[in-house]
C-alpha positions as a LaTeX table, in Angstrom:
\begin{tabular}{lrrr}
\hline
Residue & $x$ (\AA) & $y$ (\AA) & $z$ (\AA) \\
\hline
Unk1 & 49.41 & $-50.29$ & $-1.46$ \\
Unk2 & 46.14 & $-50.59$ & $-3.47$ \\
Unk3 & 44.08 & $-50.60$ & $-0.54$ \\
Unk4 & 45.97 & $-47.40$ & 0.62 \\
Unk5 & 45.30 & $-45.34$ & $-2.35$ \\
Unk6 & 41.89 & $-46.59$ & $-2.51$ \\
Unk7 & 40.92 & $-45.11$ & 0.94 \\
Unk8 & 42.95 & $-42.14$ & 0.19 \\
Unk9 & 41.19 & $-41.66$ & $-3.09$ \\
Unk10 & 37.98 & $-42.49$ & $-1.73$ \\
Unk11 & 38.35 & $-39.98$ & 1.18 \\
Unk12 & 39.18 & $-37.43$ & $-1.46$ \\
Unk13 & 35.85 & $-37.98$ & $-3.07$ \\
Unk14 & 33.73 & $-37.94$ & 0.23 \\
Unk15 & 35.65 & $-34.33$ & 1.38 \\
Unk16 & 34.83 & $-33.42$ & $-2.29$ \\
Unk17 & 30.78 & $-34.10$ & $-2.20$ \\
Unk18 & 30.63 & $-32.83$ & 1.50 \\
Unk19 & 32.21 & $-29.82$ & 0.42 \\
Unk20 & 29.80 & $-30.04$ & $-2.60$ \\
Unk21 & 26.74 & $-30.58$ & $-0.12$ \\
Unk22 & 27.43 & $-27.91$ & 2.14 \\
Unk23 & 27.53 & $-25.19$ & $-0.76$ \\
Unk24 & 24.41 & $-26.63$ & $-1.99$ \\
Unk25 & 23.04 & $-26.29$ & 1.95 \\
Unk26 & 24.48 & $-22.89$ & 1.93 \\
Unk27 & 22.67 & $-21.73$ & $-1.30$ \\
Unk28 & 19.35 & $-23.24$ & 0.23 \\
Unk29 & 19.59 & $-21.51$ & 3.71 \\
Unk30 & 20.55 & $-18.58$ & 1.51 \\
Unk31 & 17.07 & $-19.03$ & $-0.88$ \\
Unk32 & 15.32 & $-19.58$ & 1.92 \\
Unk33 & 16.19 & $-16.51$ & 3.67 \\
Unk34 & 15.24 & $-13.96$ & 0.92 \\
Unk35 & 12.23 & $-16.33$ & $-0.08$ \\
Unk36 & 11.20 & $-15.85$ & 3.99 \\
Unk37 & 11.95 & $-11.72$ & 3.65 \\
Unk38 & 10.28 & $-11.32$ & $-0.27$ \\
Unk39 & 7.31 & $-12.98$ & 1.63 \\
Unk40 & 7.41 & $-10.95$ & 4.54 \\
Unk41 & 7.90 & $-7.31$ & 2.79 \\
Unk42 & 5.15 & $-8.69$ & 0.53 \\
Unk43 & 2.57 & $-9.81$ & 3.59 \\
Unk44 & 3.96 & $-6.19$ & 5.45 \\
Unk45 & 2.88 & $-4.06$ & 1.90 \\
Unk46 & $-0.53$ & $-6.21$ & 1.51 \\
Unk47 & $-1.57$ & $-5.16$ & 5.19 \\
Unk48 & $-0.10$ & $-1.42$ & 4.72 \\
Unk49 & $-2.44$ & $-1.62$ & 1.28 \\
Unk50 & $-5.52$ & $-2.75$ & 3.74 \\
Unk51 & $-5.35$ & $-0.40$ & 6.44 \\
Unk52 & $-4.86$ & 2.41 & 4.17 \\
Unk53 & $-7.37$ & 1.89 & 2.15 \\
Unk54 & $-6.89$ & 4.64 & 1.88 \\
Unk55 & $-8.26$ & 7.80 & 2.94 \\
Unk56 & $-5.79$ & 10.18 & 1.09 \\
Unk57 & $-5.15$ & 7.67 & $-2.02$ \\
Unk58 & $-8.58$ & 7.28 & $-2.59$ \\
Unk59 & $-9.75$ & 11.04 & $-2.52$ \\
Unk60 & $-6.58$ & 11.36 & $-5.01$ \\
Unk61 & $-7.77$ & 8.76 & $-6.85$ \\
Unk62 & $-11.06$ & 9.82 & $-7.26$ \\
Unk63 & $-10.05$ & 13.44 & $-8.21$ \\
Unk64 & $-7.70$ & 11.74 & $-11.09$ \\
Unk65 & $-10.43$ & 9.63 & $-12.60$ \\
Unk66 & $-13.26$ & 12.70 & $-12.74$ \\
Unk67 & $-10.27$ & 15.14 & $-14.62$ \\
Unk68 & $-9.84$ & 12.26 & $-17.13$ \\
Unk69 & $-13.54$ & 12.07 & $-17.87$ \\
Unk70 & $-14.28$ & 16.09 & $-17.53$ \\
Unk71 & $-14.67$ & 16.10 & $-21.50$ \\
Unk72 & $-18.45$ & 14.55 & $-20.53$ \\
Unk73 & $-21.38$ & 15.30 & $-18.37$ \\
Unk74 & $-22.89$ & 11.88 & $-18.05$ \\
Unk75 & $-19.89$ & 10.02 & $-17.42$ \\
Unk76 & $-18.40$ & 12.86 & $-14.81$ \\
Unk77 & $-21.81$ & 12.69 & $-12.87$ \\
Unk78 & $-21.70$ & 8.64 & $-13.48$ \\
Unk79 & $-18.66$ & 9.01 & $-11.95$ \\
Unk80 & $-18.73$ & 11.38 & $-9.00$ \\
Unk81 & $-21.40$ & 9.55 & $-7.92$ \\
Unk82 & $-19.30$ & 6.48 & $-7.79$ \\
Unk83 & $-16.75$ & 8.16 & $-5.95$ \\
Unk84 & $-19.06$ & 10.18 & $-3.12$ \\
Unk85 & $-19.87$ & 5.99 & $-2.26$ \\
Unk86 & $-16.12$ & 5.30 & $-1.22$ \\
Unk87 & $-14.87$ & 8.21 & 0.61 \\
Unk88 & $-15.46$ & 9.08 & 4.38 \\
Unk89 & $-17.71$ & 12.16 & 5.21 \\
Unk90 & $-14.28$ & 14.67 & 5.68 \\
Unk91 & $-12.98$ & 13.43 & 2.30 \\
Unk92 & $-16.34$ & 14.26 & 0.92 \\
Unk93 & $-15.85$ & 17.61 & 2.07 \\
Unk94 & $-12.17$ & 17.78 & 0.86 \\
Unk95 & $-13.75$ & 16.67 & $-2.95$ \\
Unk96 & $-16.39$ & 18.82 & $-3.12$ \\
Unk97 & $-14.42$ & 21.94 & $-2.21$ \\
Unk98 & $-12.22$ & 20.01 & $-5.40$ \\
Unk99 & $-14.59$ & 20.20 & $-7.41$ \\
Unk100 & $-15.96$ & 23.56 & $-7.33$ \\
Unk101 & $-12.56$ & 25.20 & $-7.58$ \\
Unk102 & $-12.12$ & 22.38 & $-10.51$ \\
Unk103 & $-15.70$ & 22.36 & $-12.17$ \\
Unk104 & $-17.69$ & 24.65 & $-10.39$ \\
Unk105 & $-17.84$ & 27.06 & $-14.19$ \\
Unk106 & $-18.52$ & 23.92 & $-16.36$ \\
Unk107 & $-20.32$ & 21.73 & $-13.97$ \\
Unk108 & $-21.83$ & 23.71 & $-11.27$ \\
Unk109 & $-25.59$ & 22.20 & $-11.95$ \\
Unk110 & $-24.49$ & 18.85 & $-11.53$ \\
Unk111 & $-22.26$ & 19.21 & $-8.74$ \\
Unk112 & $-24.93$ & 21.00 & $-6.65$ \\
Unk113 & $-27.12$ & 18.23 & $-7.61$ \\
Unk114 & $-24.77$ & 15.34 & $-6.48$ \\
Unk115 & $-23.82$ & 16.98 & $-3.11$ \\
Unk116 & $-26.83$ & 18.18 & $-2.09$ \\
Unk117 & $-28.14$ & 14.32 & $-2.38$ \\
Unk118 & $-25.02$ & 13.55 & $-0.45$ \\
Unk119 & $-25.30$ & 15.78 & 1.99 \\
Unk120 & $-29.07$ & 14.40 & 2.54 \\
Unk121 & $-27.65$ & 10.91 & 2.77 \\
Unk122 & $-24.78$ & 11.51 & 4.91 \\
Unk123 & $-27.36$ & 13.75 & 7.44 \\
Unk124 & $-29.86$ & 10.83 & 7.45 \\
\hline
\end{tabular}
């Protein structure tokens, strides 16, 4: 009889920590999977971010960053100029249309003075 019950029992226990195993398999394949789609929406957004970069979301970003330093001459100038290096020759246009609608009454000496370089640049 002991043997009996000692195979039963021990059958018991080996359903138990298969049972056991395959939850523990389950919760990996299930890890895995979002760890696999994180990493692919992630890898998907970084190349989005890199072929973007990003002819509309840099113009806006340039026009945010010279309204926040407007209260200044030599830091707007400072940074227009920074911004005229990292847009393409139609979002140049775009900005400097911006601008004078923006600046043109406070700024209008230094804005003639930063596009006219640019436009001597961009001709050359």
């Amino acid at each position: 009889m002991s043997f009996f019950w000692r195979y039963k029992h021990t059958a018991k226990r080996l359903k138990e920590r298969i049972n056991l195993l395959i939850k523990i398999f389950n919760n990996l394949r299930i890890i895995q999977y979002f760890i696999y789609k994180f990493t692919l929406n992630f890898f998907i957004t970084h190349q989005f971010i890199i072929k973007s970069r990003c002819s509309m979301k840099m113009i806006e970003y340039v026009k945010l960053i010279l309204e926040k330093v407007s209260f200044e001459r030599e830091l707007f100038e400072k940074e227009l100029k920074k911004g005229l290096k990292l847009l393409s020759f139609k979002e140049i246009r775009e900005l400097r249309k911006w601008c004078y609608e923006r600046f043109g009454s406070i700024y209008r000496g230094i804005l003639n003075r930063t596009f006219r370089k640019t436009q001597v640049t961009v001709s050359a």
